[in-house]
C-alpha positions in Angstrom: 19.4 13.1 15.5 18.3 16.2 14.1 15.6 18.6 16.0 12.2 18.1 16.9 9.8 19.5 14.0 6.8 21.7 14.9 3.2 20.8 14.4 1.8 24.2 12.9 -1.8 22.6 11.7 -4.8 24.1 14.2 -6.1 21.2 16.8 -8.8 21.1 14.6 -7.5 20.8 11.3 -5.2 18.0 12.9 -8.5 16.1 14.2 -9.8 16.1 10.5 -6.9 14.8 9.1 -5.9 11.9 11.5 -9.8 10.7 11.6 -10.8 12.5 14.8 -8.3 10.7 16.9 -6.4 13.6 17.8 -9.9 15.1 19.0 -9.1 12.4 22.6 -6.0 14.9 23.0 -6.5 16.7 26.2 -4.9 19.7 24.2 -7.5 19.1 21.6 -10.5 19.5 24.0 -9.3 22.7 25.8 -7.8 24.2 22.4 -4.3 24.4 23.6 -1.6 24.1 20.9 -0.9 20.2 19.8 2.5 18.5 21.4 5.6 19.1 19.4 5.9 15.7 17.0 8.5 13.3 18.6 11.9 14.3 17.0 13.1 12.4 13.7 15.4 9.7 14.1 18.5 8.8 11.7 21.1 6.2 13.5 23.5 7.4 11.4 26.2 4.7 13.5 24.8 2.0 11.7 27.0 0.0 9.9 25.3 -0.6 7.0 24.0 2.5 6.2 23.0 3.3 2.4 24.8 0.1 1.6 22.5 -0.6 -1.4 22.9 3.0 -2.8 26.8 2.9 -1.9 27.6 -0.6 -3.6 28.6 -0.6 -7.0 27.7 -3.6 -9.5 30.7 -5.0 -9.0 30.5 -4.8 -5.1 27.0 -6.7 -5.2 28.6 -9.2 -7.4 31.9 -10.1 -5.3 29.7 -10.0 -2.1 26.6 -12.5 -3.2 29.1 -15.3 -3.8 30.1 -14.8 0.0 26.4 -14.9 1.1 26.0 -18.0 -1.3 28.7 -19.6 0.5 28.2 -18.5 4.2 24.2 -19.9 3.5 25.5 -23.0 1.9 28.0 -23.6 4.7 25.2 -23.1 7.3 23.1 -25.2 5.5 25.1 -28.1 5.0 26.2 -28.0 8.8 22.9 -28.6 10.0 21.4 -30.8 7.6 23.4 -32.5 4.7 20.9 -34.3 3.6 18.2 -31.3 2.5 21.2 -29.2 1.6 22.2 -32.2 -0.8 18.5 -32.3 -2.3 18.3 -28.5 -2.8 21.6 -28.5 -4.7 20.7 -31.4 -6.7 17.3 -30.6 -7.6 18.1 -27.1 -9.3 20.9 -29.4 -11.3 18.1 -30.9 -12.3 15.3 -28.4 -13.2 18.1 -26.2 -14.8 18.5 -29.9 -17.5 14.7 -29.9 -17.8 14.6 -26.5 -18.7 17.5 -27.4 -20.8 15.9 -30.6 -22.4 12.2 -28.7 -23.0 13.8 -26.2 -24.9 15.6 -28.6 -27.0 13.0 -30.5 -27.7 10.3 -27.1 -28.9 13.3 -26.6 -31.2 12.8 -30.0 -32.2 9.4 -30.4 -32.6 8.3 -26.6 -34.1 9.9 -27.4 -37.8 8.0 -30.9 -38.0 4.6 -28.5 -37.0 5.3 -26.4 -39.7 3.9 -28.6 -42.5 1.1 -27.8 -44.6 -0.8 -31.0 -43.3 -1.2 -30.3 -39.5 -1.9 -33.9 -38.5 1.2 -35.6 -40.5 3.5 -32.7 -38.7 1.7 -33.7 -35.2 2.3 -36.9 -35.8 5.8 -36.3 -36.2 6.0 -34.2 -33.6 4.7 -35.6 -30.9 7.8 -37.9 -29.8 9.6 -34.2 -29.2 6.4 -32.9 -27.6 6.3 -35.2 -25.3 9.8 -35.2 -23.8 9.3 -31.2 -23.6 6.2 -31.8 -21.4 8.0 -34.7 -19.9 10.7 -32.2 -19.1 8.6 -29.5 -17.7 6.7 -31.4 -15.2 10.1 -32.8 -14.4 11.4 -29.2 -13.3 8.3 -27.9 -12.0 8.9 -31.4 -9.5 12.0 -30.7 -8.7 11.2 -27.0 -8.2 8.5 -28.2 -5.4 11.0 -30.7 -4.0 13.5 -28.4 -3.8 11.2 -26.0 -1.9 9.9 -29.1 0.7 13.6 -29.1 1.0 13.9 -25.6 2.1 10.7 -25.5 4.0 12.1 -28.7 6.4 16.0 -27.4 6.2 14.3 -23.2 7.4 13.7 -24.4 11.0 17.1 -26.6 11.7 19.2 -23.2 9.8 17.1 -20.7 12.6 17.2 -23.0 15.5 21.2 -23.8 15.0 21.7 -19.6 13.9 19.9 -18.7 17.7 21.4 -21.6 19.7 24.9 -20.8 19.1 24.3 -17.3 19.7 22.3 -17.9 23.0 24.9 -20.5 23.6 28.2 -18.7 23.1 26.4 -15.4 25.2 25.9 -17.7 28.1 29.6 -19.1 28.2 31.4 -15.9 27.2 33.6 -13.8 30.1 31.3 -11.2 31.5 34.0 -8.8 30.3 32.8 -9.2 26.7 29.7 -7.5 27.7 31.7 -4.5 29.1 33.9 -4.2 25.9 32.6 -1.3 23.6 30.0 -1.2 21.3 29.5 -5.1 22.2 25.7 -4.7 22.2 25.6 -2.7 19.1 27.8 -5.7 17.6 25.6 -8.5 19.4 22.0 -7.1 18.1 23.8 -6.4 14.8 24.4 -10.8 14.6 20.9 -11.6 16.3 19.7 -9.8 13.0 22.0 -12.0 11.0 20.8 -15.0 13.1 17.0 -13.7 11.6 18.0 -13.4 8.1 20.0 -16.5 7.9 16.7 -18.3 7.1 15.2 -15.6 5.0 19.2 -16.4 3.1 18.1 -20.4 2.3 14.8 -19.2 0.3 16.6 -16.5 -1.6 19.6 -18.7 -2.4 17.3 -21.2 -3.5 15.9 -19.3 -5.7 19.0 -17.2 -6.7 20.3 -20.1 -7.8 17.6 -21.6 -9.6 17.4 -18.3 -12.0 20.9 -18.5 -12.8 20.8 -22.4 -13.2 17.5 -21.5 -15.8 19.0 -18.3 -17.5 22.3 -20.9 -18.0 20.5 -23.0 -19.1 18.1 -21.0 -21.6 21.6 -19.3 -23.4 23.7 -22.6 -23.4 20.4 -24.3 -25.6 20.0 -20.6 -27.6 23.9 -20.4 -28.0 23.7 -24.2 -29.5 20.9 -23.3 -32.2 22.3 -20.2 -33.6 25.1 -18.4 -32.2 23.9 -14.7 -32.7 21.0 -16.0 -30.1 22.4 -15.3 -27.1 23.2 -11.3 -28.5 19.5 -11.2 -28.6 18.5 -12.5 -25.5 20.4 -9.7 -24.0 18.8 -7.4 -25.8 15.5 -9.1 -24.5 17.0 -9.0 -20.5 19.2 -6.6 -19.8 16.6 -3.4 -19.6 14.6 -5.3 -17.4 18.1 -6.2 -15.2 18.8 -2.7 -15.0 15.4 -1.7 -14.1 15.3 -4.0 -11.6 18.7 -2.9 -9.6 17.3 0.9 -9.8 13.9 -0.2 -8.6 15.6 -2.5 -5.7 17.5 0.8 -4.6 14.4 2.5 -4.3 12.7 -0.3 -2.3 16.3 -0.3 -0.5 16.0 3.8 0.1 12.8 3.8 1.7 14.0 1.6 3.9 16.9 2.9 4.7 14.6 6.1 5.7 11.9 4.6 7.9 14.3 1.7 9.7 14.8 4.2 12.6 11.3 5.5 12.9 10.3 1.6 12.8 12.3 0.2 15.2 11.2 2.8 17.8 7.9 2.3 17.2 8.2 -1.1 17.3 10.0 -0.8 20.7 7.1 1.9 21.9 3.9 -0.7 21.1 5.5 -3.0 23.6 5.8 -0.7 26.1 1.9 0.5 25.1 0.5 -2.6 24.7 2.2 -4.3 28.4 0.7 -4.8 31.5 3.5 -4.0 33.3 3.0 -0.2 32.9 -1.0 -0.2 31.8 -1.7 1.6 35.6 1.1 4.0 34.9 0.1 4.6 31.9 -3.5 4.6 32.5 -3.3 6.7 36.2 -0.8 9.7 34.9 -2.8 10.3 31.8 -0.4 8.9 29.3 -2.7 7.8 26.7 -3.0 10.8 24.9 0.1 12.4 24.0 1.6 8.5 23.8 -1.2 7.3 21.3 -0.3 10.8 19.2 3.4 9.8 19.1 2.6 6.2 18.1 0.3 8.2 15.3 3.4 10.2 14.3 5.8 7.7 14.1 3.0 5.6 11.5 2.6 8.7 10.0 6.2 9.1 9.3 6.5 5.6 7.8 3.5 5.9 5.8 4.7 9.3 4.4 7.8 8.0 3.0 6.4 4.4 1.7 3.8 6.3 -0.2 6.3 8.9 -1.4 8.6 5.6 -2.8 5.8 4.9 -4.8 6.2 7.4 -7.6 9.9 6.8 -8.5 9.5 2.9 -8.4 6.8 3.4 -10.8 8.7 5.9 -13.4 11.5 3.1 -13.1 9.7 0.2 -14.0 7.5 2.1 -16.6 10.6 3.1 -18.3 12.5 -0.4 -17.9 9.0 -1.9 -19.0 8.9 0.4 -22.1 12.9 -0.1 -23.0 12.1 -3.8 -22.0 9.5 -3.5 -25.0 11.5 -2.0 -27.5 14.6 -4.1 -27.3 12.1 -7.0 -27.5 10.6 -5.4 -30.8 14.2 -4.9 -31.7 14.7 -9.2 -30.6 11.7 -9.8 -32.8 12.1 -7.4 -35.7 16.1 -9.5 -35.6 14.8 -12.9 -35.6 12.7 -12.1 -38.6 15.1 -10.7 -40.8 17.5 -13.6 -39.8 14.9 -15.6 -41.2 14.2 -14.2 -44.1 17.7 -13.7 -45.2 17.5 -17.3 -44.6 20.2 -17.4 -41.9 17.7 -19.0 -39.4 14.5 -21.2 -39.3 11.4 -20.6 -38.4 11.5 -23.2 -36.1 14.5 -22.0 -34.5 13.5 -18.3 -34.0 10.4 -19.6 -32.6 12.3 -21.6 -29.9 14.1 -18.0 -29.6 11.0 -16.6 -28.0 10.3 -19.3 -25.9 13.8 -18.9 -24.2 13.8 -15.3 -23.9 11.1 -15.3 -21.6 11.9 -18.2 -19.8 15.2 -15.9 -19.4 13.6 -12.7 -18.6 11.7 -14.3 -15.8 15.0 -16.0 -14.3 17.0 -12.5 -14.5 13.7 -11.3 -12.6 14.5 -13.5 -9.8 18.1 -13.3 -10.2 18.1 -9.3 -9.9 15.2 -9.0 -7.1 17.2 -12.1 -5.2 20.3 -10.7 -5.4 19.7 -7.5 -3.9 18.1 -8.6 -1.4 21.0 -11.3 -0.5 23.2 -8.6 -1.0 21.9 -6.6 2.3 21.1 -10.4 4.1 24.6 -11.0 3.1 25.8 -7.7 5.3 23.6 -9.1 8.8 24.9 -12.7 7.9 28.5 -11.7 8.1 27.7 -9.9 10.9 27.0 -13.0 12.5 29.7 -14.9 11.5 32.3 -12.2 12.6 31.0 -11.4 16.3 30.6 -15.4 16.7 34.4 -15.4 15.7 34.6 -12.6 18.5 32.4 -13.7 21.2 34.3 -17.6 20.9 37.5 -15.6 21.3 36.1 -14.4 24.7 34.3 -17.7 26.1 35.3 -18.8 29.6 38.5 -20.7 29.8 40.6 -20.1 32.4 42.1 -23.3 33.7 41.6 -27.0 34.5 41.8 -27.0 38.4 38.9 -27.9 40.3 37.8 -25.4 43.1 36.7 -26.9 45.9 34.3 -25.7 48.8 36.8 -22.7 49.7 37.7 -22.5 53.9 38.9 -19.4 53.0 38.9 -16.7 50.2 41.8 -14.6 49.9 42.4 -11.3 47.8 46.3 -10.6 47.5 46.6 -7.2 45.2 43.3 -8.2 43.5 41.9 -5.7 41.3 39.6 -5.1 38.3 40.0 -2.3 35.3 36.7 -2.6 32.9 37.7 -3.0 29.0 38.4 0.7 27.0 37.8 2.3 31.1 41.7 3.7 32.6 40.5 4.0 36.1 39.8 0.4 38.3 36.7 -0.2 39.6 38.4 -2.0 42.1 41.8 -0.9 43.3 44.7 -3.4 45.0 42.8 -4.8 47.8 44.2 -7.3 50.4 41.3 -9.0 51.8 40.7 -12.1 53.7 36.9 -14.0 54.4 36.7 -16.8 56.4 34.0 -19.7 56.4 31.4 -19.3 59.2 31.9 -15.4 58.9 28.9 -12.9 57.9 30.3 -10.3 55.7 28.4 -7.1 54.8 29.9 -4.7 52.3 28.5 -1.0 52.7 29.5 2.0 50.1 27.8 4.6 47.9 26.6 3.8 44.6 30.1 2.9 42.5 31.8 2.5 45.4 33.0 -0.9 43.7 30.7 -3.8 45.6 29.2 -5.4 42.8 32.8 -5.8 41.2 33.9 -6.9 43.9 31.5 -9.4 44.1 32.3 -10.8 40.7 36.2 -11.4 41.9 34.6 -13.2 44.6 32.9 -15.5 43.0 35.2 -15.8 40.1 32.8 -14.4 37.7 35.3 -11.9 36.7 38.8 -12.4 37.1 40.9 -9.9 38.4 43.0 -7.5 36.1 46.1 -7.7 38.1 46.6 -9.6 42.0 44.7 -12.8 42.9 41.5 -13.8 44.2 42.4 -17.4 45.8 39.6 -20.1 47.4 42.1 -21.8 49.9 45.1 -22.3 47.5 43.2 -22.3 44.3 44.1 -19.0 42.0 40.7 -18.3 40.5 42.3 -17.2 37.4 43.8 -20.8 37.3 40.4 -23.0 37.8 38.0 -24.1 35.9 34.7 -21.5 36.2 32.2 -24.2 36.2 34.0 -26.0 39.1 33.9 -22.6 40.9 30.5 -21.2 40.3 29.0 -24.8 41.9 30.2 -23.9 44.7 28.5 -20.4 44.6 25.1 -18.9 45.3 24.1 -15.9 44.2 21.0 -13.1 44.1 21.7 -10.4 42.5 19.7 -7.0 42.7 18.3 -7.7 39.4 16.7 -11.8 39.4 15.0 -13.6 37.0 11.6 -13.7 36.6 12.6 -16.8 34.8 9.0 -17.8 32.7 9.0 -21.4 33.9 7.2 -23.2 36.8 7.9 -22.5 40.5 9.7 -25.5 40.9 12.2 -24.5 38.1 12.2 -21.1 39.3 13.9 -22.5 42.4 15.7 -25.5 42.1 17.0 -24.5 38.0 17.1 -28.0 36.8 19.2 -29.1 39.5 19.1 -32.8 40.6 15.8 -33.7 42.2 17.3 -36.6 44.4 15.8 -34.7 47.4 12.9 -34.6 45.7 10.5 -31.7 46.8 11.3 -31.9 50.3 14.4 -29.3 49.8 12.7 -26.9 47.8 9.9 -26.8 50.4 12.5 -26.6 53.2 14.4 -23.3 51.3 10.9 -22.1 50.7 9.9 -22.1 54.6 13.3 -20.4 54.9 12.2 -17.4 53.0 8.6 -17.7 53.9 6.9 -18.8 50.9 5.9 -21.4 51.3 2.1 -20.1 51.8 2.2 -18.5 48.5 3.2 -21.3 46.5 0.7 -23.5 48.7 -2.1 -21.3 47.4 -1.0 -21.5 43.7 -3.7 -23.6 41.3 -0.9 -26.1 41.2 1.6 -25.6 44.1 5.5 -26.2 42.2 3.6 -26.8 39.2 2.4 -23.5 38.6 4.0 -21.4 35.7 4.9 -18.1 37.0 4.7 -16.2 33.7 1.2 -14.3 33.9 1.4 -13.5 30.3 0.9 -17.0 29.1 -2.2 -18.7 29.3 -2.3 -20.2 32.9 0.3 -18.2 34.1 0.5 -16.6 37.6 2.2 -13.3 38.7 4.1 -13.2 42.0 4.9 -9.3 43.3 8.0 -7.7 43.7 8.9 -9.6 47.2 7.9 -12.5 46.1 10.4 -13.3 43.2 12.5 -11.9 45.5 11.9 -14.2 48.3 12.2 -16.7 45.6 15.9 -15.5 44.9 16.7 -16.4 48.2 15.3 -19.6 48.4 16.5 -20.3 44.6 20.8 -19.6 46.4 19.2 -21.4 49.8 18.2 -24.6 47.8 21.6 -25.0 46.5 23.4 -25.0 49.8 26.5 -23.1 48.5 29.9 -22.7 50.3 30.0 -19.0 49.4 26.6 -17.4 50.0 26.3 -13.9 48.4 23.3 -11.9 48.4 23.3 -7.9 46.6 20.2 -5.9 47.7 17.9 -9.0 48.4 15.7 -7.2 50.5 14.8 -4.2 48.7 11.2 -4.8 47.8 10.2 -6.9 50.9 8.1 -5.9 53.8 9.6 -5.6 57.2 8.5 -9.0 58.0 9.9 -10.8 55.2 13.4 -8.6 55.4 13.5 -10.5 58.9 12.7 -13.1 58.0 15.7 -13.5 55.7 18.7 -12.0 58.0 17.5 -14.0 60.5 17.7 -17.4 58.2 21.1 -16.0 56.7 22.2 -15.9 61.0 21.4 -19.3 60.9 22.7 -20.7 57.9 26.1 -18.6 58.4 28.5 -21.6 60.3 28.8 -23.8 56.9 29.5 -21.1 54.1 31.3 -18.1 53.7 28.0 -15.3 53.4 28.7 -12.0 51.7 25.4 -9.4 51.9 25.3 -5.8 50.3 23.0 -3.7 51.6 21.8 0.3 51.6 19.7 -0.8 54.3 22.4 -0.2 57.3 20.0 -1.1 60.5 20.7 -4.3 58.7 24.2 -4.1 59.0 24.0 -4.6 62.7 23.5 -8.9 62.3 27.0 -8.9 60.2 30.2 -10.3 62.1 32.3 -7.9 59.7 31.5 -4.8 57.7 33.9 -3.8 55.2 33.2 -0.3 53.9 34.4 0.4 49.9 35.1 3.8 49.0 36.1 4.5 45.5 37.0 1.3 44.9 39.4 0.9 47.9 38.5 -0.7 51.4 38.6 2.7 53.7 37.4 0.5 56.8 35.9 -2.3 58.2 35.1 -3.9 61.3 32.1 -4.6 63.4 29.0 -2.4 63.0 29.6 -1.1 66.5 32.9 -0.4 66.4 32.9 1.9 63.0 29.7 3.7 63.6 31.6 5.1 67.5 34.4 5.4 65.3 35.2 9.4 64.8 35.1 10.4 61.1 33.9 6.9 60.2 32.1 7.0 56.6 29.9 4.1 58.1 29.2 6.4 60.8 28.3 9.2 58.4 25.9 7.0 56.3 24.2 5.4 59.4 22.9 9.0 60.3 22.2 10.2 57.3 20.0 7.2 57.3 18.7 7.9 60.6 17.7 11.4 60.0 15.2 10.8 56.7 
């Protein structure tokens, strides 16, 4: 990321030029110097950096056939049937193109008589099979494209669902690996493209099925035609690469400056920060970065402009003179008698059907080429992420008595140190547990090996006699409830928001009852539609709930499903003191049936656990009752209780 540049243009000159806009600038009003311009950006990591400028001919042609294939292969897993009609439909607009030809060479010498109505007469039998023939591709061209349009959604639909899918079932240690976000939004773009692939390959293909067709009819009349139909293309082919680089170029240089700004207008344009960007004054400076970053994209589109034109002037004017070179050919083959008039005639006629299919083949092909990139992209981290999917074992866990930590401990992928070091650790059903430590002390890990959500590097995490590492991870987590310090907000109604598409057998009465256990059942009463309600306010209908709210709901969400092992991280942070009550006291209650595992900053809450273990660096330095380790003489609890006491 190079350095910032600096704006030297006066406030006012600036206002002038951006339309008065940057006259709303506080600095504009008081005449102090403009902001600096947000610094450029160049992700120079990407993978597929300058791949259009870097590729040779040859490397766009050995990597289209791949994207040809990976599109097809997509294609025909989701629907055979509209993959099947595409396919068979440019077969047959490629023989109507074929036929038509045929039959114009047919019919122009029997229109070259001296009496025009005997030579129509004759003609008109070829004629009509050559307008016959053209409707007939023109039909199949539409076909093929109702194809497309009905195979676009069932290509994106499959592309996103198997990415979703194999996210939600890989090992939480694929998320830690390196770079596995880069690699992940690198495939969600392939996912994206993978329809934009069908519509290029269809037409991809159905240039090089007409250009085939166009020199197989021309090579069949005379066979110094197809010499001169290269003449007629090939400028415009190599025009068309140069002109795609330039498109590609531009893009290349803007992508960064795009994506930011993309990423920025949500952030503008949300309610979630409209008072904090509204109350500090934001609106300013933020509306004259959005400015620059336009400004920046503009710049360099507009700047494309004047190369793409020289190119296609010059590939236009080349284009022209090899055709004047085809025609000036054609007509000395006639006269010398080595060609009919008829035949050069159908000559011209193919040459532009040709020119306009290496058209589509060059501008197609480029851009396939860069889909191409995104799609394998896809197809390798899906390879990847598959690779890493939970599978562990076939044992059933069962409601654990007992959870038991022998030398359990976790190392994140590409880190040397553990997070967690060789604990020996035993919880016990009935028991409150509250684990205490500074931040990366090791407590969320530790609450992944708990609940078999990660399984430990090296040691064993057991439920009763069950090895974690050994059962099956659905069987586990169903036994498991769980609210993390960061919930969902999941868009849905309230009644989804708490029971998750678990069995309604209890019907409403259990998510009332884990409701009244958090105390919200008030709030949900005085929603338009009680359960019913969608708690998304950004939809149309939609209803907000505040910060305690979803996380009341959180609670009642791991209440409703009445799990053996209870474990709650931070659940009170944005509650009031009432509904923080409210909650340790229900968690007292609930305690005797589960095993209940709380992590809290909030120590005076520490006091209603039967154990506290304290994690220091990844190791358990002490535990024992609250009591016990806050009289205890260079206890860290100790130390952390009065630093709390003392703000």
């Amino acid at each position: 990321m190079s350095a910032p540049h600096h704006r030297t243009d006066s406030p006012d000159v600036d206002a002038a030029r951006k339309g008065g806009e940057a006259a709303s600038l506080p600095a504009a009003r008081t005449g102090a110097p403009q902001p600096s311009a947000p610094p450029e950006l160049d992700y120079n990591g990407r993978k597929h950096r300058r791949a259009m400028d870097d590729a040779t001919l040859w490397d766009m042609a050995r990597r289209i056939p791949a994207a040809l294939i990976q599109t097809a292969r997509l294609a025909w897993s989701v629907d055979r049937r509209m993959a099947l009609t595409i396919v068979v439909c440019q077969l047959l607009s490629g023989i109507g193109t074929a036929v038509m030809l045929t039959a114009v060479a047919k019919a122009l010498p029997q229109l070259m008589v001296d009496d025009p109505r005997q030579g129509l007469a004759h003609a008109w039998p070829a004629l009509t099979v050559a307008v016959v023939a053209m409707a007939t591709g023109a039909a199949m061209w539409i076909l093929a494209d109702w194809a497309t349009r009905r195979l676009n959604p069932k290509i994106a639909s499959a592309a996103d669902l198997q990415l979703v899918d194999l996210h939600m079932r890989a090992e939480l240690a694929a998320y830690d690996a390196e770079g596995f976000g880069d690699r992940s939004q690198a495939a969600e773009i392939g996912a994206l493209r993978a329809v934009d692939l069908a519509d290029d390959a269809k037409t991809l293909t159905n240039g090089l099925v007409q250009l085939a067709s166009a020199a197989v009819v021309l090579t069949t009349l005379h066979p110094l035609l197809l010499g001169v139909l290269l003449l007629s293309v090939v400028p415009r082919g190599l025009g068309g690469v140069i002109a795609a680089r330039v498109d590609y170029r531009v893009h290349d240089q803007t992508i960064s400056a795009r994506n930011v700004r993309g990423m920025m207008r949500w952030w503008l344009t949300t309610a979630e920060l409209a008072d904090e960007l509204r109350a500090n004054t934001m609106r300013g400076y933020l509306h004259f970065w959005y400015r620059s970053m336009c400004d920046r994209v503009e710049m360099r589109e507009v700047a494309g402009a004047r190369p793409y034109l020289r190119i296609t002037l010059l590939a236009a004017s080349l284009g022209g003179l090899f055709t004047l070179g085809m025609w000036a050919s054609l007509a000395g083959l006639v006269l010398a008698g080595a060609m009919t008039t008829a035949i050069a005639g159908t000559a011209v006629v193919a040459s532009q059907t040709a020119g306009r299919a290496l058209n589509s083949i060059i501008r197609y092909s480029t851009v396939m080429f860069h889909h191409g990139l995104y799609l394998s992209d896809y197809y390798e981290f899906i390879d990847e992420v598959r690779a890493m999917t939970t599978a562990r074992g076939t044992a059933q866990a069962k409601p654990p008595q007992q959870i038991r930590l022998e030398g359990a401990s976790y190392t994140y992928p590409s880190k040397e140190a553990a997070a967690v070091q060789p604990i020996n650790l035993t919880l016990n059903r009935g028991e409150v547990v509250a684990l205490v430590g500074e931040n990366g002390a090791g407590k969320s890990t530790l609450i992944r090996m708990l609940t078999g959500l990660t399984v430990a590097s090296d040691g064993k995490v057991l439920w009763d006699d069950t090895d974690l590492a050994d059962a099956d991870a659905e069987s586990v987590w169903r036994h498991v409830g769980l609210v993390p310090q960061k919930n969902g907000h999941w868009p849905l109604a309230a009644r989804e928001n708490i029971n998750l598409g678990q069995p309604r057998e209890h019907g409403d009465e259990r998510i009332w009852d884990a409701t009244e256990r958090v105390g919200m059942t008030k709030a949900l009463r005085d929603l338009p539609e009680e359960l019913e309600t969608l708690l998304a306010r950004s939809v149309w209908g939609g209803h907000e709930l505040s910060g305690g709210q979803w996380q009341r709901l959180a609670c009642a969400r791991a209440m409703y499903r009445e799990p053996a092992v209870l474990v709650l991280d931070e659940p009170t942070s944005e509650m009031d003191a009432r509904g923080e009550h409210q909650i340790f006291r229900e968690l007292r209650a609930m305690a005797s049936d589960r095993i209940t595992v709380v992590v809290t900053h909030r120590l005076d809450n520490v006091r209603m656990a039967d154990r506290v273990i304290v994690l220091d660096q990844g190791t358990v330095r002490e535990q024992g009752s609250f009591d016990e380790l806050v009289a205890t003489e260079g206890s860290l609890l100790g130390e952390l209780y009065a630093l709390a006491q003392d703000r």
